[in-house]
N, C-alpha and C positions, 0 to 999 in steps of 0.2 A: 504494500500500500504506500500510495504518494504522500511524504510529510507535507503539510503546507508553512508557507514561506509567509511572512509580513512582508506588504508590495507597499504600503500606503494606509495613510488615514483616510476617514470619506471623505473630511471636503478637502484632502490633495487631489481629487481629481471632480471637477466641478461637475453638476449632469449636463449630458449632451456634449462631451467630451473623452476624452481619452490620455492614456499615459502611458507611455513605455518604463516597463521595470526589465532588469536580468534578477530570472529566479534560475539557479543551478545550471547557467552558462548559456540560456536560452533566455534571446530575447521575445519577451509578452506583451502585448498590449492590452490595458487593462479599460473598459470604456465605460461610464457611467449611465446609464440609459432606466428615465426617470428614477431615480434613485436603488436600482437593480446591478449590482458589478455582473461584466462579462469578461474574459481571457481570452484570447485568441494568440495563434501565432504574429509574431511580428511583420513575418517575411512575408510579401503580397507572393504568391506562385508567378507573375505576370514575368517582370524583372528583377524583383526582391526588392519594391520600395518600404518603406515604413507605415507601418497602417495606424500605429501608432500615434503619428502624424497626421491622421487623412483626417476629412471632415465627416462629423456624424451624421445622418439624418435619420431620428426616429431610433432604429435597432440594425442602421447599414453602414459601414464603413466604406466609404469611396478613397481609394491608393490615393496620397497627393501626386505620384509622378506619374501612371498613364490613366488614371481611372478607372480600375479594377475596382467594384465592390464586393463586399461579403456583410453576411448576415452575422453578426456578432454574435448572438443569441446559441448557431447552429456552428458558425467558421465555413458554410456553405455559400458561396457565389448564387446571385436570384438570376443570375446571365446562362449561367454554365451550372448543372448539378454535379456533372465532373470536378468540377472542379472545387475544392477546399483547401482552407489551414487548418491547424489543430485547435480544438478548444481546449480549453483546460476549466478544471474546477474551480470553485470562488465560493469562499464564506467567511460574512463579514463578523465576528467579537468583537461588541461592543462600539466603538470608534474604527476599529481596525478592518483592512483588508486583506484577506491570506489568498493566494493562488496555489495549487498543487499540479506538477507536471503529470 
């Protein structure tokens, strides 16, 4: 079983936004979506931009460099079903945010 990691406090990551944490040498993007954490991979599949970075809309992450989105929720692309990143687990104690690879 996956230990979980402290990535952040809640309001380090404001809603309708997102953060890049390194939990155990992987980088995560962790996105706030109405006050619910999600995990995803960081790496877009596209050309490996930062999704971390990209803008939210609602529960979708759009790539800031060619505009790839994924569904934060699943790590599933609403374009391509083929195509995913990994999600990871999340649960928030108290103030705190944990991620588990």
């Amino acid at each position: 079983m996956a230990d979980f990691v402290r990535v952040a406090a809640k309001a380090d990551i404001p809603e309708g936004e997102g953060m890049t944490f390194e939990v155990d040498g992987t980088e995560v993007a962790v996105f706030n979506v109405e006050g619910t954490f999600f995990a995803i991979d960081n790496t877009c599949k596209h050309q490996g931009g930062p999704l971390g970075e990209g803008a939210l809309d609602g529960c979708v992450v759009t790539c800031p460099w060619h505009d790839w989105t994924y569904d934060v929720t699943t790590g599933q692309s609403p374009e391509d079903p083929d195509c995913s990143v990994a999600r990871y687990q999340v649960k928030v104690e108290g103030d705190d945010v944990f991620v588990a690879l």
